[in-house]
C-alpha positions as CSV (number, residue, x, y, z in Angstrom):
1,X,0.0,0.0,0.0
2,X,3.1,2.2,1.1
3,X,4.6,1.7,-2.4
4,X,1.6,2.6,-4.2
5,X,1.0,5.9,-2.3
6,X,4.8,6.5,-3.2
7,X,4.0,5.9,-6.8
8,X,1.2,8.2,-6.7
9,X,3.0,11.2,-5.0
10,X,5.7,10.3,-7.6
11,X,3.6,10.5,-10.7
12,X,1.4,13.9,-9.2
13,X,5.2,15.8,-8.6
14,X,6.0,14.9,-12.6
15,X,2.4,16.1,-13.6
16,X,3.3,19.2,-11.8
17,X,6.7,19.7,-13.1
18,X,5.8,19.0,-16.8
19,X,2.6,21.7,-16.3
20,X,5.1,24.4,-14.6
21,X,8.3,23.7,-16.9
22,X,5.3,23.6,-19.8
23,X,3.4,27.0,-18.8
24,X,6.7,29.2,-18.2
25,X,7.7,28.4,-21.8
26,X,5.0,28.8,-23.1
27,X,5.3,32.3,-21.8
28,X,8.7,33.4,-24.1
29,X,8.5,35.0,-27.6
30,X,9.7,33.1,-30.4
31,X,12.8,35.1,-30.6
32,X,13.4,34.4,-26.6
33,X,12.9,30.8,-27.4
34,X,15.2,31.0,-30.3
35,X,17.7,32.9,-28.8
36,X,17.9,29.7,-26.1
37,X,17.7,27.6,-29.1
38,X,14.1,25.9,-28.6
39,X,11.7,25.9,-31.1
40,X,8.1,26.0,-29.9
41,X,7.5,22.7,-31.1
42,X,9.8,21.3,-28.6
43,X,8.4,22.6,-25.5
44,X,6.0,19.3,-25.3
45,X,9.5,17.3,-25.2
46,X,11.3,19.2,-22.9
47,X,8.6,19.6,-20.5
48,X,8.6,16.0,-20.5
49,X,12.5,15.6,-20.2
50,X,12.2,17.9,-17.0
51,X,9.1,15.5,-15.8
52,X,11.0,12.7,-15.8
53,X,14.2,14.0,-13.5
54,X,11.6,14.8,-10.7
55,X,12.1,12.2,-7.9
56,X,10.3,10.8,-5.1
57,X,10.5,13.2,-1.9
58,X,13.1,11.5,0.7
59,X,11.9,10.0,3.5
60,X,11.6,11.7,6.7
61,X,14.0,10.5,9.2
62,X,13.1,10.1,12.8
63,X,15.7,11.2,15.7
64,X,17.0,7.9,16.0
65,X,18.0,7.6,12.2
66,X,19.4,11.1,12.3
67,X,22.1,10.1,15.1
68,X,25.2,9.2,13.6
69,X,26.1,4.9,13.6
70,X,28.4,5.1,16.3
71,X,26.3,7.3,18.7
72,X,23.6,4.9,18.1
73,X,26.1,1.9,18.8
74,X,27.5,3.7,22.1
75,X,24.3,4.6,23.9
76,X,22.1,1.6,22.4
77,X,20.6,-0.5,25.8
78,X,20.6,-3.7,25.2
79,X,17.9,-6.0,27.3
């Protein structure tokens, strides 16, 4: 179930990306475009290049993870 929320959040933060990266272009001249040597044609494609390079959000780490390994290995109780 985890994994699929993951999945999810994944594919809504590339939806986003692709409709900001998308909309911002979309907002140059053709000369402003041309000068950064993109036709309007390929906005569709690079809006979907910058899509793809969004990545899942890290996980939040609890105080216990944030420790470093050897603090955790010095103070860990053992039972």
């Amino acid at each position: 179930m985890i994994k699929l929320l993951e999945r999810i959040t994944l594919l809504a933060r590339r939806w986003a990306t692709y409709q900001r990266v998308r909309a911002e272009l979309e907002t140059y001249t053709d000369r402003e475009l041309n000068d950064m040597g993109i036709g309007r044609g390929d906005i569709t494609r690079i809006a979907l290049e910058a899509a793809s390079l969004a990545t899942p959000q890290p996980k939040a780490q609890t105080e216990e993870e944030r420790r470093p390994a050897l603090l955790r290995q010095r103070y860990a109780t053992d039972l």
